[in-house]
LUMMAR-518882 format. One record per residue (C-alpha): x, z negated, y negated; residue in one letter. Coordinates in steps of 0.05 Angstrom, whole numbers, plus 5000, padded with zeros to 4 digits. Each point is the difference from the previous one (the first is absolute). Example, Ala and Ser with C-alpha at 12.3 -4.5 7.8 and 13.67 -1.06 7.14 Angstrom:
% residues 2
524648445090A 502750134931S 
END
This chain:
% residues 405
269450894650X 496850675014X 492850005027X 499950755018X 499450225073X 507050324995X 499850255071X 495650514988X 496949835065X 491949855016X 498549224985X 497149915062X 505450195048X 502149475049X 506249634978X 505049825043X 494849925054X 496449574955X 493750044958X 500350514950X 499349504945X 503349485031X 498849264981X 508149904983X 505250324995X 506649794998X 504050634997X 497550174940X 503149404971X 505850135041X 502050714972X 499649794931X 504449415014X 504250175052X 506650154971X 499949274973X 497849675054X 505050365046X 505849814950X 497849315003X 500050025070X 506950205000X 503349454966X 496349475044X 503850395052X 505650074972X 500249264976X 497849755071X 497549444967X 492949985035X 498149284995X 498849744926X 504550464971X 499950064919X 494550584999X 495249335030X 501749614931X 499450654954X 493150225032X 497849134989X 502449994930X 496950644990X 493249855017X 500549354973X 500050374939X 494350415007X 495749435028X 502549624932X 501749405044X 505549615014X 502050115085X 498650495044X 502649885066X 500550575051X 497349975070X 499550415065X 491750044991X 493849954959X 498949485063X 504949664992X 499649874921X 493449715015X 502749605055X 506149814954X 495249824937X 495849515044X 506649695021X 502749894936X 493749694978X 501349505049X 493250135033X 499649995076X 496149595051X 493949664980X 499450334936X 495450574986X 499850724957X 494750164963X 499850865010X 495250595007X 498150295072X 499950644975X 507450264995X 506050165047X 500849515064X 506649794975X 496649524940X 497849675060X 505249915049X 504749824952X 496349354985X 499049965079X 507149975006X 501549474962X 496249595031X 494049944944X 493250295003X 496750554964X 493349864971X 496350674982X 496050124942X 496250484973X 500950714965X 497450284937X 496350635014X 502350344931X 507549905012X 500349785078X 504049494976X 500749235020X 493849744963X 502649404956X 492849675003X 499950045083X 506949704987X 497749414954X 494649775045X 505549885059X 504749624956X 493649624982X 498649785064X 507449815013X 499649534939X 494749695031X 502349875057X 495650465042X 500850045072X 498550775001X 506950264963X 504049605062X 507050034967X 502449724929X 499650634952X 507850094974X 499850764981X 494750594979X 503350705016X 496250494961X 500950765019X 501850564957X 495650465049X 500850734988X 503649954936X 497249494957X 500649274983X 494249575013X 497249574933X 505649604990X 497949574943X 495349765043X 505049915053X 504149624956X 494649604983X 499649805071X 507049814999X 498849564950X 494049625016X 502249895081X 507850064992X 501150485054X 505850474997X 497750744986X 504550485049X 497450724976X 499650495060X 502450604964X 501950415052X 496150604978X 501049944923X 507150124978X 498850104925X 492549794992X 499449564943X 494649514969X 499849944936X 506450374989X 503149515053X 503050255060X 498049835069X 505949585017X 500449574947X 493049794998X 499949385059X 505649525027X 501750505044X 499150765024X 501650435059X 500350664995X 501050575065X 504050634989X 497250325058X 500150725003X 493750224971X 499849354950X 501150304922X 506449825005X 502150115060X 507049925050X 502050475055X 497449425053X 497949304988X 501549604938X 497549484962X 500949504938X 498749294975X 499350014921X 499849274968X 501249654924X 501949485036X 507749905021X 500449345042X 494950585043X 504250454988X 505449715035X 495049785058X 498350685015X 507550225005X 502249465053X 494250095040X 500350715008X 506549915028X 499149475048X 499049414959X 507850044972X 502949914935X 507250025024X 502150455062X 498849645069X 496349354970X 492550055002X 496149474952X 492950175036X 497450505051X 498850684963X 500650735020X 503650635008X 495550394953X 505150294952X 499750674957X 504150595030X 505850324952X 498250655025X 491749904973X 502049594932X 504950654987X 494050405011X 495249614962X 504950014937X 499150755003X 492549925002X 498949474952X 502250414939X 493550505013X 495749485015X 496849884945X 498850794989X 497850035064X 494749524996X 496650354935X 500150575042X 495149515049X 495849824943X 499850744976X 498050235077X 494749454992X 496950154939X 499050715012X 496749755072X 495549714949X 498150644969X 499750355055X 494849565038X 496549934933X 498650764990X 497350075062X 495649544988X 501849475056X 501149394971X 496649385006X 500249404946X 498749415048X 504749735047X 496650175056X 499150785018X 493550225021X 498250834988X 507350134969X 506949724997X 503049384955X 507350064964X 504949525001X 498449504949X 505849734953X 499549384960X 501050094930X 505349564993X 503450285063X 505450575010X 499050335065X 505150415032X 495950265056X 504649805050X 492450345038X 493450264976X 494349815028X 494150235000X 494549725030X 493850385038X 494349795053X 501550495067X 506949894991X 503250115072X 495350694992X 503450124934X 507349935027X 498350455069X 497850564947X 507249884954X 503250045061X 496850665028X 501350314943X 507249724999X 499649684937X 503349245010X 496149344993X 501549305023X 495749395016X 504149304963X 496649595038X 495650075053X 498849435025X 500749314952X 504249455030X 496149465010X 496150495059X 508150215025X 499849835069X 506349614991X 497249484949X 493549805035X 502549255008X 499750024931X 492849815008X 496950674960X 494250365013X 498050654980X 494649884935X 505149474978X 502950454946X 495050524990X 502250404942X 506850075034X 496850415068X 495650374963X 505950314960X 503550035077X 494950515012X 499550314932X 507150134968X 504150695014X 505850104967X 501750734976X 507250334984X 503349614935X 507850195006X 502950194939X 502050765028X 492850185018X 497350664973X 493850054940X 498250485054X 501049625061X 495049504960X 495050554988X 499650135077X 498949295011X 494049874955X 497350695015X 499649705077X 497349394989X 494550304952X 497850455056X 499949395054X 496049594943X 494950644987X 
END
C-alpha cells in the first residue's frame, strides 16, 4: 500500500465535497478492492441465493478461524449480536448487566430489550475501558444482597472500545468469583487480541458489527456472534431465525436477524486483508505518536491539561485502532478549528449514557460516573484508516499544534 499523494494534487483540496482530509474514506478501500468485490457480487446474483446462501457458512467458518474459536454465527447487525448474545445467555427480565456508560447506545438497549437492566460502571481513564474494579464493587453488592443493584447480576459485558480489549484476566477473575457469564462487546475490535488471544474467543460470548466504517467492514449492516460453546451455538442459529430448528416449527420466540449472502460474500473478500489492514492501523497510530511527541504536545497523565494525551495501550493488549483518540481540554474549540481547515475529526461519544435522555428512569445522575463525562468532553478521535497519507498525518498534527500554541 502506497502512501504517496499520487494525484499530484494540493492536500488540502476539498474532496468530494468533504473535508480535505476527510475522517473516512471508503473509496479508497473500494478502488483497491473493487474488482473482487464486484465479482463476488456477481455470483450472489447470479446464484439468487440471497438468504443464507453458502458464502454465509464460508465467511462463519472463516472468521471462526481467525478468532481461533469454535462458532461464529452471522447476523443482520452489531445490534443484533448483542441482542442475540444476551438471549442465548438466557438473561432477560429481572436480571441485570454489569457494562460501562461510556460506549455506543446499542450496549445498552440491547440489555433493555431483553427485558434485563443495565447497571453502569465506571471507566478507566488510561484505556476508557470498563473499569474491572467499578465492576467488582457492583457484583459485591449483588452478593450481598444490596437493595441498590435492583436486579440479580447474570452477565458483565465488557467493551472493546476503540480497538482494545479491556483487562481480561481480571474480567475472568470476576467470572469466577460471582459466576456470571462474560458476553464481550467487541463490536469495534475485530482482531484485537490479549495476550495473543483474540477478541472473540476471550468470554462466553461476543458480538461483533460489520458496519461500514468498523475494521472490517460490510457494504450495510452486519454483524456476528463468536462462541466455544456449541449447545450456544446452536441457540444463536434458531433464534436468529425465528426461534426454528426445522422450517415452520418455532421452539421459542426469536428473530429475523440473519446475515445477508450478498454482505458475508463481501466480507470473505475483506477478511483475507484484514489482518494487513489492521497493522496498517497500528502503523498510522504509532507514527501519531511521533508526530505529537516532536512537537512537543504530549502529556503523560491521563488527564490533559496545557497539551494533548495519546491513546494509551496496555502492554498486554493488541490494539487495532478501530479509532484514535486523543484527548484535549477545549475540545468542541479544537474540532471547529479541524473542521475550518477541513481536516476531519469526530467526537465517540459526546454524551455518556447514563445522562441519554432516553435512560433517565434508569435512576442516574450526572457525577454518578465521573471519569466516564469527563472523557465525554475530552476525547476526539483523529483519521486512523489504513489508506491515509504520512502526509495527510503531517497536516493533521501540524493543525492541532498551532490550535495548542
Amino acid at each position: 500500500m502506497r502512501d504517496g499523494n499520487e494525484s499530484g494534487k494540493p492536500l488540502l483540496e476539498p474532496v468530494a465535497g468533504g473535508p480535505a482530509i476527510p475522517m473516512l474514506d471508503l473509496s479508497r478501500e473500494y478502488q483497491l478492492l473493487k474488482p473482487e468485490l464486484l465479482s463476488a457480487t456477481e455470483r450472489v446474483l447470479n446464484a439468487q441465493n440471497f438468504i443464507l446462501g453458502h458464502q454465509v457458512a464460508e465467511f462463519e467458518e472463516a472468521a471462526a478461524q481467525f478468532c481461533q474459536t469454535g462458532h461464529a454465527i452471522g447476523c443482520s447487525s452489531g445490534t443484533d449480536a448483542l441482542w442475540l448474545s444476551l438471549a442465548a445467555a438466557a438473561i432477560g427480565p429481572d436480571d441485570a448487566v454489569v457494562t460501562t456508560p461510556f460506549t455506543f447506545f446499542a450496549t445498552a438497549s440491547s440489555i433493555l430489550r431483553t427485558g434485563a437492566r443495565p447497571l453502569f460502571a465506571d471507566i478507566d481513564p488510561r484505556s476508557l475501558n470498563l473499569d474491572p474494579a467499578c465492576a467488582e464493587r457492583l457484583l459485591k453488592q449483588d452478593a450481598e444482597g444490596l437493595e441498590a443493584v435492583r436486579g440479580r447480576i447474570k452477565a458483565v459485558m465488557p467493551v472493546h472500545l476503540y480497538g482494545q480489549v479491556g483487562e481480561w484476566d481480571r474480567f475472568e477473575a470476576l467470572r469466577d468469583k460471582f459466576n456470571v457469564c462474560l458476553i464481550e462487546d467487541a463490536a469495534q475490535s475485530f482482531g484485537a487480541a490479549w495476550d495473543g488471544r483474540p477478541a472473540g474467543s476471550l468470554g462466553d460470548l461476543a458480538a461483533f458489527s460489520f458496519y461500514p466504517t468498523k475494521n472490517l467492514s460490510a457494504c450495510g449492516d452486519a454483524g456476528m456472534v463468536t462462541t466455544g460453546d456449541a449447545r450456544l451455538a446452536e441457540r444463536l442459529k434458531m433464534l436468529r431465525a425465528h426461534g426454528m430448528r426445522r422450517r415452520y416449527h418455532h421452539d421459542e420466540v426469536g428473530w429475523n436477524c440473519r446475515l445477508d449472502t450478498l454482505q458475508a460474500a463481501l466480507l470473505l473478500v475483506k477478511i483475507k486483508y484484514v489482518a494487513d489492514r489492521n497493522r496498517r492501523r497500528q502503523t498510522l497510530a504509532n507514527r501519531y505518536d511521533e508526530l505529537f511527541k516532536a512537537e512537543g504536545l504530549v502529556e503523560s497523565s491521563p488527564y490533559p491539561s496545557h497539551g494533548l494525551v495519546l491513546p494509551w495501550t496496555h502492554p498486554r493488549s493488541s490494539h487495532v485502532f478501530h479509532q484514535y483518540v486523543i484527548r484535549v481540554l477545549r475540545r468542541n474549540a479544537l474540532l471547529a478549528y479541524l473542521e475550518a481547515r477541513r481536516i476531519g475529526s469526530e467526537v465517540y461519544y459526546p454524551l455518556p449514557l447514563h445522562l441519554q435522555e432516553s435512560l433517565l428512569n434508569l435512576g442516574y445522575r450526572r457525577g454518578d460516573f465521573p471519569e466516564s463525562e469527563r472523557a465525554a468532553d475530552e476525547v476526539l478521535a483523529l483519521p486512523v484508516f489504513p489508506e491515509l497519507r504520512f502526509e495527510e498525518q503531517e497536516v493533521i498534527v501540524k493543525a492541532i499544534a498551532g490550535f495548542l500554541s
